[in-house]
Every structure is written in structure tokens, then in C-alpha cells.
N, C-alpha and C positions, 0 to 999 in steps of 0.2 A: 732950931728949925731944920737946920741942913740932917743931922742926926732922924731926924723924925721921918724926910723926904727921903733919904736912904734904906731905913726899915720900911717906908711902905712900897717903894722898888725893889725891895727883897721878898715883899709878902705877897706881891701882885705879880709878880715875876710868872705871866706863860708858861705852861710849862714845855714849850712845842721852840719856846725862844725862837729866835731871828731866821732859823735856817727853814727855809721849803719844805714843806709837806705834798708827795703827790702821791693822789685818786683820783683813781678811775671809777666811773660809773656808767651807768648804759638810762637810753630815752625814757620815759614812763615808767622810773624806778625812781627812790630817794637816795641822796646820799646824806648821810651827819660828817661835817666839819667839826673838825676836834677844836678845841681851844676853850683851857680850865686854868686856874690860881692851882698853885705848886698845895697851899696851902686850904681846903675843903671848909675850912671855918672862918674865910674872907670872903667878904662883898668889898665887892671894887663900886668905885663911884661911879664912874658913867666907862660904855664901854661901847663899842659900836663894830657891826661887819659891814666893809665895803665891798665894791668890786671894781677892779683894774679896767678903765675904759681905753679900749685901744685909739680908738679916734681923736679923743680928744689927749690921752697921756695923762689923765686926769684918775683918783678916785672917788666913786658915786657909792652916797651909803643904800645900803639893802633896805629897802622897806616892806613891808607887810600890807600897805597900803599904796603900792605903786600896782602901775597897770598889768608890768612885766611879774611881780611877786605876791598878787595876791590871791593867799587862801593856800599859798605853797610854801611860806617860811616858815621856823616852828623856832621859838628859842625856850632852853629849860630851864632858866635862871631863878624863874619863881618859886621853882621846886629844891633846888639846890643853888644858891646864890653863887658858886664857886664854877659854876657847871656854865660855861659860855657859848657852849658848842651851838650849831647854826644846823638846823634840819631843813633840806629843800626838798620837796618832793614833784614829781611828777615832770622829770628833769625834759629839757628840750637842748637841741645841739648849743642854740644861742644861752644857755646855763654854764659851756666851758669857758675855763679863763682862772685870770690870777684871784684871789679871795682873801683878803686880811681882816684876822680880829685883832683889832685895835684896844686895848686898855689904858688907861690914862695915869700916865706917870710909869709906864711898864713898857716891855717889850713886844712886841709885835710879833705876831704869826701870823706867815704866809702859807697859805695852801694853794697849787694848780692842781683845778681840779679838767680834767678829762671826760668828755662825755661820748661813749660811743651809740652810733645809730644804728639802727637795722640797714641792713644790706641783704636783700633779695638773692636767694641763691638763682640761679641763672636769668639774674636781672635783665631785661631788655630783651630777650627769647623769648619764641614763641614756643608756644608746647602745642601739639598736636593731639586730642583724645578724643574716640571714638566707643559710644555705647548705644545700648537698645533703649526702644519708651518701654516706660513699667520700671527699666532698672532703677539703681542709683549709681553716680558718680561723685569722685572726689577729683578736686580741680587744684592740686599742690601750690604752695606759697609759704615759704615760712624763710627766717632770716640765719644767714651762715652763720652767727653768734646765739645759741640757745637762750643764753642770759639778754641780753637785749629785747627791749619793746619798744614799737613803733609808739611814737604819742599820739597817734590816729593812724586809723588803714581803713582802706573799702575796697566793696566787688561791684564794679559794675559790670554792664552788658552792652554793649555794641547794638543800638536802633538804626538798622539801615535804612528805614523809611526817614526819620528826622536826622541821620547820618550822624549822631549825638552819645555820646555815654550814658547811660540810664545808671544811677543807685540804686542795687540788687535789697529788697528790704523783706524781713520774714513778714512785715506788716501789711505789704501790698497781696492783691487778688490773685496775682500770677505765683506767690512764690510762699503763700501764706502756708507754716504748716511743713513746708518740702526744703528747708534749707537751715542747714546747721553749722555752727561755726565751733571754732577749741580751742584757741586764745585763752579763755579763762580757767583751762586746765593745764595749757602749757603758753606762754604769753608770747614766743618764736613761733609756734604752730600760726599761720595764718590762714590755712582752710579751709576751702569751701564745698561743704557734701551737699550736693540738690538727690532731691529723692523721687521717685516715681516721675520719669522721665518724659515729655510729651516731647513732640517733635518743633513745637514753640520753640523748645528749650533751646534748641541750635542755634549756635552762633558765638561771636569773640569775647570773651570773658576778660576784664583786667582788674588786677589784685595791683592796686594803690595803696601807697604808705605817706608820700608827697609829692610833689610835681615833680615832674622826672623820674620818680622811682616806682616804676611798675614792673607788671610783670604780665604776658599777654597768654590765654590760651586757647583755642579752638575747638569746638566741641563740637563734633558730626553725632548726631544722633537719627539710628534709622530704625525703619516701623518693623515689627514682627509679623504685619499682614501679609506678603508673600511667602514667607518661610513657614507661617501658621497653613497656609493654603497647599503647599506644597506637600508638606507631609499627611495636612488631611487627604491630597489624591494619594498619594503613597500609600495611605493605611486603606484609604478604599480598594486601590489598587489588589494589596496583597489580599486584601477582605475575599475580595471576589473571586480570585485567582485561590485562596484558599479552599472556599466554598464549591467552587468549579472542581478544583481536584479531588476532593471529597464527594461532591454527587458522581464522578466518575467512580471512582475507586469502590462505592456504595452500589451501583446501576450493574458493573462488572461482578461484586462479590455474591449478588441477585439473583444475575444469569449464572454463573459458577453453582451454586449452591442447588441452584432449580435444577438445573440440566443433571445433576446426580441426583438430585431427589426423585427427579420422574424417572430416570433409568432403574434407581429401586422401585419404585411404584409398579412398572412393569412386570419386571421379573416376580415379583412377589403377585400379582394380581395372574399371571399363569400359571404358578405355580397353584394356588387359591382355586382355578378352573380346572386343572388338571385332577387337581384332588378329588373334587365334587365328583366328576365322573368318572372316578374308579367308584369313590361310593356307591357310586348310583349305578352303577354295573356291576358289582358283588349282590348286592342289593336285587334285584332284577335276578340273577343268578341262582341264586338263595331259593327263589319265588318260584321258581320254574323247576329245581330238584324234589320239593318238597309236592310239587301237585303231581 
């Protein structure tokens, strides 16, 4: 019996043994815990992952059917009997801590694992942004670690009538259509593009990840109706002022043109009388030698 219990603590033997394993991992990612038999063609009899409870100094086993862990553990053992690793997904900061897989009759592997969270680049500041209606704006938010995900974030908006945070939603009347987010192409990217801008749109915007972690910004948004008005007098303006130069410039090249046309007219219209009555005088002359 003792010979038998010694081969199967040699065949179960962890292969991570007794010394600490540490990972890191980031919020709304998975990690897999390693812990496998040295040997791929063993099943262990019963095998279990706990986790290190600080309060009590106690440990609690992981279940799949606890409040905290379900629909987020994953074990592969089914697949590979040898294979004990622990997959958690969709990590939250209350996920870091000590982690041991336990085999029975074998060594023990400890994991701390590390979770980090999103952090807000210029957390707690205010940003100041100022656009036109019609445009669009992007309203920045995104965490100083790329790899990190919030396990939830929102935008709300600042109701100064009910003096309250509103949740910004593409679903509602105000925003249906005009607002785009990019999380799901980069999961740090936290922002928010509102499109064709009304003067509605004005007011304090905050990018939430949890209580306490926000990020606030200020959006002035002003109308194009005076600046549209102003250059429509401008363009009249020059219209007119165009126009005006040109019937002048036209009125003057008129009189210019006339005043020597009729000075030839002249000259040529004496000349024309002058002619006639030489004719008409040789003519006459002619009439008077011959009779």
C-alpha cells in the first residue's frame, strides 16, 4: 500500500509544484490558471480550485454555480483528463488574490493572480470642447493601459433642469442614429462621436467606468446662423459694390466711345456736303459753257 501511495504522488505530482505562479491580467478579459499531472495519461480522483479568502484566512472552493462565478469558470478536464487548468473569464478587480489547485494525494499549486483595472487618462479633469451644430464631435476617454477593459463604462449627460446624470443611449429620440462608440474595435478606446450637432447637444458630458472613476467634459456648442448672415451681407455687399463698379465703368466707356463716334460723324458728314457742291458746281458749269 505505501509503495502504491508513493507512485500515485509521483503520477499526480503538479507540474507547477508548491512554488507560486504569478499573473497578471486586466478587467473584461480571461485569464487560464495552469495546473496539469506531469503525466497526460492520468486522471486524478477528485481535484478542486479554491481561492484564498482574506477575511476570514480561510479557503473557499470556486464554483460555477456560485453568485460571484457563474457562467465565468471554464475547466478542460473533460477534454483532457490531465489538463486541470481553471479558465475565468470576464475578470473583475474582486477576481485578484491567491488561487490554488488542489489534487488529492499530490502537490499543490499556488497562483497570484493580479488583476488590473482601467484608469482613466486624465481622470477627475475636466476637458473643455467647443464645436458648430451640423458638425460632429469626439468627446476622448479611453484608459492609460491599452490592454485593460472596463467591465462596464457609460456616457452620461448633465440634466440641469432635474440637476441629474442622464444615460447617453443610441436608442433614445435625442441621440438615435448620432452617436457612435469604438470599444469594440479597441476595448481602451472609450469614446464618444455624437454627429450632427444641435445646440440641445450643450452641456457636461461624463465618461464612467465605476463610481469614482470618471471623467467630465464640457461641450460649447454654437449656431452658424450669425456667421451664415454675416457673410450672406458680405457677399451682397461685394455683389452690389461689384455691379455698381461695372455700371460705372460701362456708362463711362458709352460716353468715351460716343463722343468720338460723333466727332467722326461730323467730320465725315462735311466732308459728304462739301463734295455734293463741288459736283453740283462743275455740273452747272459744264451747262452754262455748252449753251
Amino acid at each position: 500500500k505505501m509503495l502504491n501511495f508513493y507512485l500515485l504522488f509521483i503520477v499526480l505530482h503538479v507540474s507547477e509544484g508548491e512554488s507560486e505562479t504569478l499573473i497578471t491580467a486586466y478587467t473584461g478579459k480571461s485569464v487560464l490558471l495552469p495546473c496539469s499531472c506531469t503525466d497526460l495519461q492520468t486522471t486524478p480522483d477528485t481535484f478542486s480550485w479554491k481561492k484564498h479568502n482574506t477575511i476570514s484566512n480561510t479557503w473557499d472552493n470556486i464554483s460555477s454555480e456560485s453568485d460571484q462565478y457563474r457562467n465565468r469558470v471554464q475547466l478542460f478536464n473533460n477534454l483532457s483528463p490531465a489538463n486541470l487548468s481553471l479558465l475565468i473569464s470576464h475578470l473583475t478587480e474582486e477576481d485578484a488574490g491567491e488561487y490554488r489547485c488542489d489534487v488529492k494525494y499530490a502537490e499543490i499549486t499556488d497562483i497570484r493572480l493580479t488583476v488590473k483595472d482601467c484608469i482613466l487618462v486624465n481622470r477627475g479633469e475636466t476637458l473643455s470642447i467647443t464645436a458648430h451644430t451640423g458638425e460632429s464631435v469626439l468627446l476622448p476617454c479611453s484608459c492609460t493601459d491599452l490592454n485593460s477593459t472596463p467591465d462596464t463604462f457609460s456616457w452620461r449627460k448633465h440634466n440641469t433642469t432635474s440637476d441629474r446624470l442622464e444615460e447617453i443611449s443610441s436608442e433614445s429620440d435625442q441621440y438615435r442614429n448620432r452617436v457612435q462608440l469604438f470599444n469594440n474595435l479597441s476595448p481602451a478606446n472609450l469614446s464618444l462621436l455624437i454627429s450632427h450637432l444641435t445646440e440641445e447637444d450643450d452641456g457636461v458630458y461624463r465618461c464612467n467606468i465605476e463610481h469614482g472613476k470618471f471623467r467630465d467634459i464640457g461641450l460649447t456648442v454654437k449656431g452658424k446662423i450669425l456667421l451664415l448672415g454675416l457673410l450672406s451681407i458680405l457677399f451682397w455687399l461685394l455683389g452690389t459694390l461689384t455691379i455698381t463698379v461695372f455700371n460705372e465703368l460701362h456708362l463711362v466707356s458709352v460716353l468715351f466711345f460716343y463722343s468720338i463716334y460723333s466727332k467722326d460723324h461730323k467730320t465725315n458728314l462735311f466732308n459728304y456736303s462739301n463734295h455734293s457742291i463741288i459736283s453740283q458746281t462743275k455740273c452747272y458749269t459744264q451747262h452754262t459753257a455748252s449753251s
